[in-house]
N, C-alpha and C positions, 0 to 999 in steps of 0.2 A: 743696347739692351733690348733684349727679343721678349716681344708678348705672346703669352700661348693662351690659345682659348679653347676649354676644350668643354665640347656640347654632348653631355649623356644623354642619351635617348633610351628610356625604359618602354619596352611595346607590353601593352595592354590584351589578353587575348579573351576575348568571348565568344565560346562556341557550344554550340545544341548537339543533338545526334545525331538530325534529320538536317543537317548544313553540311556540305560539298564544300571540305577542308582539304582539298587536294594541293593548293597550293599554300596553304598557311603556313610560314616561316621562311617561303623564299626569298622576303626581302629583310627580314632582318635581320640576319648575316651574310659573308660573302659566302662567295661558291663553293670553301676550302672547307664551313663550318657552317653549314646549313640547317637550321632546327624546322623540325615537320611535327607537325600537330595534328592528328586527326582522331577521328571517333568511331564507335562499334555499337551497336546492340546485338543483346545475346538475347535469348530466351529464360525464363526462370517458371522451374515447375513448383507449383502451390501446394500444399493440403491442410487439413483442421485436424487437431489432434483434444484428444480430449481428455483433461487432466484428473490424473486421478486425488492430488491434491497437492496446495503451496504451502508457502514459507507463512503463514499466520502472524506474524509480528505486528503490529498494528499501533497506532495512538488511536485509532478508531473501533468501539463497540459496535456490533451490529446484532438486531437483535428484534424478531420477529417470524413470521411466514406470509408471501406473498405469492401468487398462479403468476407464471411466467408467459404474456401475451402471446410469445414466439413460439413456445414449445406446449403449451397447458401444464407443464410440468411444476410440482410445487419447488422454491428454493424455500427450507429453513436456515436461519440463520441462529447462534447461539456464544455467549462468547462469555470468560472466565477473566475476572481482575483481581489487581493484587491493590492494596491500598498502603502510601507512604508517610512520612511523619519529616519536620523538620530535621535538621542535626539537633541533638541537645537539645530540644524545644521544651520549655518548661510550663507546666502547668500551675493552676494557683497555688498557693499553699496549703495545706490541707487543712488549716485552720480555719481558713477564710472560707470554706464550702459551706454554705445555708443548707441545700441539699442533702438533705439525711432523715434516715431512717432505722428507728432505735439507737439511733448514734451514730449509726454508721454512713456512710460517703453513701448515696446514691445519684444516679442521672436524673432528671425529673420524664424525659425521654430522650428517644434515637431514633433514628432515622435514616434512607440512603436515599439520595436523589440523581438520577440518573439524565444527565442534562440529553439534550440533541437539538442542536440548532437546525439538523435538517432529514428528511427522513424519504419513502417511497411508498406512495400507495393512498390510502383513504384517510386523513387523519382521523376519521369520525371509526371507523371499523374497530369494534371491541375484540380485544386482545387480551392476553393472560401469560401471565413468565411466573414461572417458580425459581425462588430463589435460596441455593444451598449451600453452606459454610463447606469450607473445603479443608479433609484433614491435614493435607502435606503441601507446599507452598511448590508452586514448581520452582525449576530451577535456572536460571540465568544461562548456562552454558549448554543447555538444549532443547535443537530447534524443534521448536511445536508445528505442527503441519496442521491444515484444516482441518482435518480429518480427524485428530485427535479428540477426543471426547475424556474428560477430567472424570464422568459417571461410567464410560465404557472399561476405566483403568481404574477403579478404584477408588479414588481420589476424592469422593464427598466422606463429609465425618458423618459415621454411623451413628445416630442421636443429637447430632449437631443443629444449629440454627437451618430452620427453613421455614418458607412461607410462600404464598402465593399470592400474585398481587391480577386483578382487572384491569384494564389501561384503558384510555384510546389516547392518540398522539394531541389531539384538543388541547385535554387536558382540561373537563369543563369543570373538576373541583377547582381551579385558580378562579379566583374574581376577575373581572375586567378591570379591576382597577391595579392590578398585580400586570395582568398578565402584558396592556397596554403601557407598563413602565417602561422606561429608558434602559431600564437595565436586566429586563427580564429575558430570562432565555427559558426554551421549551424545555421542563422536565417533566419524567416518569417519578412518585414518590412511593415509598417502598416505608412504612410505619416497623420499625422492631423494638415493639413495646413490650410483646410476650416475653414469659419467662426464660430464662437462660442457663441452660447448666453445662460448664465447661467442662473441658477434658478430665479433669481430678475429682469432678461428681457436685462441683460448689456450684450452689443455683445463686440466682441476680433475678431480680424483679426485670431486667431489661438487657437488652446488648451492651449498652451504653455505662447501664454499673458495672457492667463488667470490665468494661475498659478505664474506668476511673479507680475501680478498687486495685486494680493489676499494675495502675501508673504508680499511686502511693508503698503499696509491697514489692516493686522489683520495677524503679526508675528507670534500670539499665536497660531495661528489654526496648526502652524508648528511647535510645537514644540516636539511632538512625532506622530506615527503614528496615537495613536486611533483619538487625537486631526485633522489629517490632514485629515483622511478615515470619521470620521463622521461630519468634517466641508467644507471640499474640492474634496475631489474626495473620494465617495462610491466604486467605483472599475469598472470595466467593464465587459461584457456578451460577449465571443468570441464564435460563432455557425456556425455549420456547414450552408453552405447555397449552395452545390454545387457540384460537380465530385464526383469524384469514384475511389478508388485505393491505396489511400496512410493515417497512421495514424501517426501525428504528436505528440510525447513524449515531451513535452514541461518543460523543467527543469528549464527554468528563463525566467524571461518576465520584461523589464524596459520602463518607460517613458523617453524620454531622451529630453530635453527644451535646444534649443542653442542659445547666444545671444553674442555681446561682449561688453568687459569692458574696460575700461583703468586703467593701472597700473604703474606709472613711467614715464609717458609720452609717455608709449608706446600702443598699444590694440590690445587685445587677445584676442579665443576663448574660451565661457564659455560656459560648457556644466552643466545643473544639471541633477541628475538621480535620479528616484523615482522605486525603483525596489520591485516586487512580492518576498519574503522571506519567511523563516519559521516560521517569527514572525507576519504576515497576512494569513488571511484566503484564502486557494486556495478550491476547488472542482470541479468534474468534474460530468456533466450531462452523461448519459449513456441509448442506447435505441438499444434493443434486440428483435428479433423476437419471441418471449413466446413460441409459437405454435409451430418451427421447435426444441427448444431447448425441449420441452417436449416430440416431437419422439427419442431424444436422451435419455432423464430420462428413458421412459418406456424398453428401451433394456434393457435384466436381463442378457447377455450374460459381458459386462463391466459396471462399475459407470464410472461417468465423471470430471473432472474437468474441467474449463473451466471461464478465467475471459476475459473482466472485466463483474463482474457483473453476472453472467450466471449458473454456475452449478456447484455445492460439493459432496461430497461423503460422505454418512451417513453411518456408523457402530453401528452395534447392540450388545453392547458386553455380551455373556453368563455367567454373574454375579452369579444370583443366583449356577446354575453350577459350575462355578469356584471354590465358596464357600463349595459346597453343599460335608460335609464329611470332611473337613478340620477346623472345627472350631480350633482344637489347634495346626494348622501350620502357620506357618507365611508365603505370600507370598516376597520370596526374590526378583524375577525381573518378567516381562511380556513383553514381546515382541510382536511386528505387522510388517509384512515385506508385504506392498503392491507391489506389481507387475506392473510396468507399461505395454501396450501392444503396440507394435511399430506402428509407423504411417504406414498407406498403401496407403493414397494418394502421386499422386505424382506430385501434384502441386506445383510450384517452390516457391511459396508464404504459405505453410506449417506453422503455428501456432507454435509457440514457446513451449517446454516444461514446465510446470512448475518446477522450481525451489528450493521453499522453502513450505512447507507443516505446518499449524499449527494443532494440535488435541487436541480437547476440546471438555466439556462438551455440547451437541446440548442445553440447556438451558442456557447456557453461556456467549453464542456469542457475542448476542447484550453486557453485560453489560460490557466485555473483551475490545468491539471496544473504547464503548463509553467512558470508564473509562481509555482510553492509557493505557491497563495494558500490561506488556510484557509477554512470558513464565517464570512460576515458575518451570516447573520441577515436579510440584506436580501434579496441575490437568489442566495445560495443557504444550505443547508438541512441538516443531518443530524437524523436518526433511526435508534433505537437499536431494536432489536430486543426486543416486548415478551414474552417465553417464558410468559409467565402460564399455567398449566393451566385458568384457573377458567373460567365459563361467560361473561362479563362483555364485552361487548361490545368491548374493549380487547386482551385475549387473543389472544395471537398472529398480532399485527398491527405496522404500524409507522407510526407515527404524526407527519405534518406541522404541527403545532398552530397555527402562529401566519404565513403564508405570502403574507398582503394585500399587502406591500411587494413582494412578484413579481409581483403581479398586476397593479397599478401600474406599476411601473417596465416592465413590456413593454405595456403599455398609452401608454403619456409616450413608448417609445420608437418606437411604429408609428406616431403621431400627429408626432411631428417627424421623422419619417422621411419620409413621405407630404408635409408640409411643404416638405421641399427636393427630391424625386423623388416623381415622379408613380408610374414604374415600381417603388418601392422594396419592396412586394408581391409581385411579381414574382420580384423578386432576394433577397428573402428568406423563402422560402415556411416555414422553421422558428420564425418569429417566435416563435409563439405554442404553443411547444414545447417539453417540459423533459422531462430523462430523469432517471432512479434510477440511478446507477450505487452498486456495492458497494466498501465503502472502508475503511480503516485510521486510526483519529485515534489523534492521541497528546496526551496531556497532561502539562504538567512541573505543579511546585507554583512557586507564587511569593508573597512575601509584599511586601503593600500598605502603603508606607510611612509612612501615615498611622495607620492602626488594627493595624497589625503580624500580621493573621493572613496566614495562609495560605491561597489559596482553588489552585481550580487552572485553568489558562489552556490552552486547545487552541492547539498550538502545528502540529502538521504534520496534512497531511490526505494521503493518499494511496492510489491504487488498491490494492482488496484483490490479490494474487495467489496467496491460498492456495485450497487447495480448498475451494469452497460452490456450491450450487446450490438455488435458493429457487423455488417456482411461486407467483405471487401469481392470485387467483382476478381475472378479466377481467369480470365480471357487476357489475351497480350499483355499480362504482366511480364517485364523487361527491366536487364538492367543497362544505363547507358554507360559506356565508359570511353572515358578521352587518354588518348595518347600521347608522348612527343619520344620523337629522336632526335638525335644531336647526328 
């Protein structure tokens, strides 16, 4: 009886651009099937383009005016929410309301608090937002873009709820002994005590009766959000109307209605909350100086990034080159390592780095936003912001590691494009073009039902709109690409 022993040998390969690959693979097979590995750099042409406006979709309010250290230019920021209700959520009985006046149901007040756990600018800077009920609720199935303005289209109720509120981000109406709680987070408060008269001419001592009297006469408008935003409240227009200094991050925003009831013979305070979530529609209006941000585009010395709203970085990648002489290699990886260049002002109000980078096809963008599609890996791309201090070639940079599959696939698709149109060149002069845009990923955790851990899964991708501005340096930016033949 014959023993066979047989010994796999899997070879490991690690290779750079700037490494002298000329004999790699000659001894991993024989001489009949010899595998060669080797690498390229190409050149890649940069530029900044400057956005006339994005996908506004947001779980983030942003909400203020601050001078832009880089440019002097002012950025306002301005943003409109919808407010949602439980399923079926029920309120007390209308027996039990203490609350009333000449009989009838009233709020005792209302109110909106506009939380932000984090913000840009001077906390101390006195600020001012007016705030205006909105007649028509936007709509679900159309994308709102920065630029859109709810007062430019019509969209506030003529005689509807408005007020004006003073701020600063402090917040020194809270006490210290509020404000230094476990559980306090930074809000804006917004008082709507004043009188109220709705669409059908009926006045309410307050916002608040109005929405209790409207639960009791017509329960059904309450019974899920779309029911309450296109029967009750369309949502409200928060705008700048004021100072200079500080940009408020607005991560939650609630209606809070207080009345009381009895219960047992006893009476309590009832609070209901009608709160902005991720299952209403939020966006933010956004207004840029064009003109200072295009002295920034035409610099050929750095691209720029720069949100919200304002400026991306185009790459030009050398496709056909890449290709040209390689038809029967396969490209195994492609790499982009941009360069960020260090800030030189030294203003103590400094713009935020960008953080997460997406790269994708420059004819893509829109259909990426509009479609919630996240990164596949294939033909598009995120990269995280590497902050490293050290001296290391990696260091504060951002890095595309693995990007063959784009290079390919807009390669397969100029080639069967040309296929059915002669002119298709012509009509697509962005082919072979991908931008950086600055972006927000999220990730939830989920666990795999087979091995039971938990890994975590990027689930949304979307435009950054908070304050950052990044120079990436414009000089020997490359991309590196590795080879093999068989």
């Amino acid at each position: 009886m014959k023993k066979i022993l047989l010994l796999l040998l899997t070879p490991l390969l690690f290779i750079a651009c700037d490494e002298n690959t000329d004999y790699i693979g000659t001894t991993l097979t024989d001489d009949a099937d010899r595998l060669y590995v080797f690498a390229d750099t190409f050149d890649i042409t940069a530029s900044t383009i400057v956005l006339d406006s994005v996908l506004a979709r947001s779980t983030t309010g942003y909400l203020g005016r601050i001078a832009d250290p880089e440019t002097g230019t002012h950025v306002t920021a301005n943003f409109m929410a919808q407010y949602g209700i439980l399923e079926d959520y029920l309120f007390p009985d209308a027996d039990s309301i203490v609350s009333r006046s000449e009989g009838k149901i009233i709020a005792d007040s209302c109110e909106i608090r506009l939380f932000c756990n984090s913000f840009f600018g001077d906390s101390l800077a006195v600020m001012k937002l007016r705030l205006s009920e909105m007649s028509t609720p936007m709509q679900e199935a159309t994308p709102y873009y920065s630029s859109f303005s709810p007062q430019q289209e019509g969209m506030l109720r003529t005689g509807g709820l408005t007020t004006t509120k003073t701020y600063t981000l402090a917040n020194q109406a809270v006490s210290n002994t509020e404000k230094y709680g476990d559980n306090y987070v930074n809000y804006i408060h917004i008082p709507l005590n004043q009188p109220y008269t709705d669409k059908r001419g009926r006045q309410y001592n307050n916002y608040g009766t109005y929405l209790l009297t409207n639960y009791y006469e017509t329960p059904a408008f309450y019974r899920n959000s779309y029911q309450f935003i296109h029967n009750i409240a369309p949502g409200f227009f928060y705008q700048w109307a004021g100072g200079l200094g500080s940009m408020a991050y607005i991560t939650n925003s609630q209606i809070n209605v207080y009345f009381r009831y009895q219960f047992n013979d006893s009476t309590y305070q009832g609070i209901l909350t009608f709160a902005a979530t991720d299952e209403v529609l939020q966006t933010t209006n956004i207004s840029n100086d064009k003109s200072l941000l295009q002295q920034l585009a035409n610099n050929t010395d750095y691209t720029y990034l720069k949100t919200p709203a304002a400026l991306i970085t185009q790459l030009t990648l050398p496709i056909d080159e890449i290709l040209a002489a390689h038809e029967n290699d396969t490209i195994n990886s492609a790499k982009i390592t941009l360069q960020r260049a260090n800030n030189i002002s030294t203003n103590h109000y400094t713009l935020n780095t960008s953080q997460t980078l997406l790269l994708i096809p420059a004819d893509s963008v829109t259909a990426f936003f509009e479609n919630n599609r996240i990164a596949d890996n294939k033909m598009s791309f995120l990269s995280s912001f590497n902050s490293s201090k050290t001296t290391t070639q990696d260091a504060n940079t951002y890095a595309f590691d693995n990007i063959g599959t784009i290079i390919t696939g807009l390669a397969n698709k100029k080639r069967e494009g040309l296929a059915a149109d002669p002119q298709w060149l012509q009509k697509h002069p962005n082919w072979n073009k991908v931008v950086v845009v600055p972006v927000t990923a999220t990730y939830v955790n989920t666990t795999t039902a087979n091995t039971g851990q938990t890994v975590k899964r990027l689930y949304r991708v979307r435009h950054d709109m908070s304050l950052s501005s990044t120079r990436l340096l414009n000089h020997g930016m490359k991309v590196c690409i590795v080879y093999s033949r068989i």
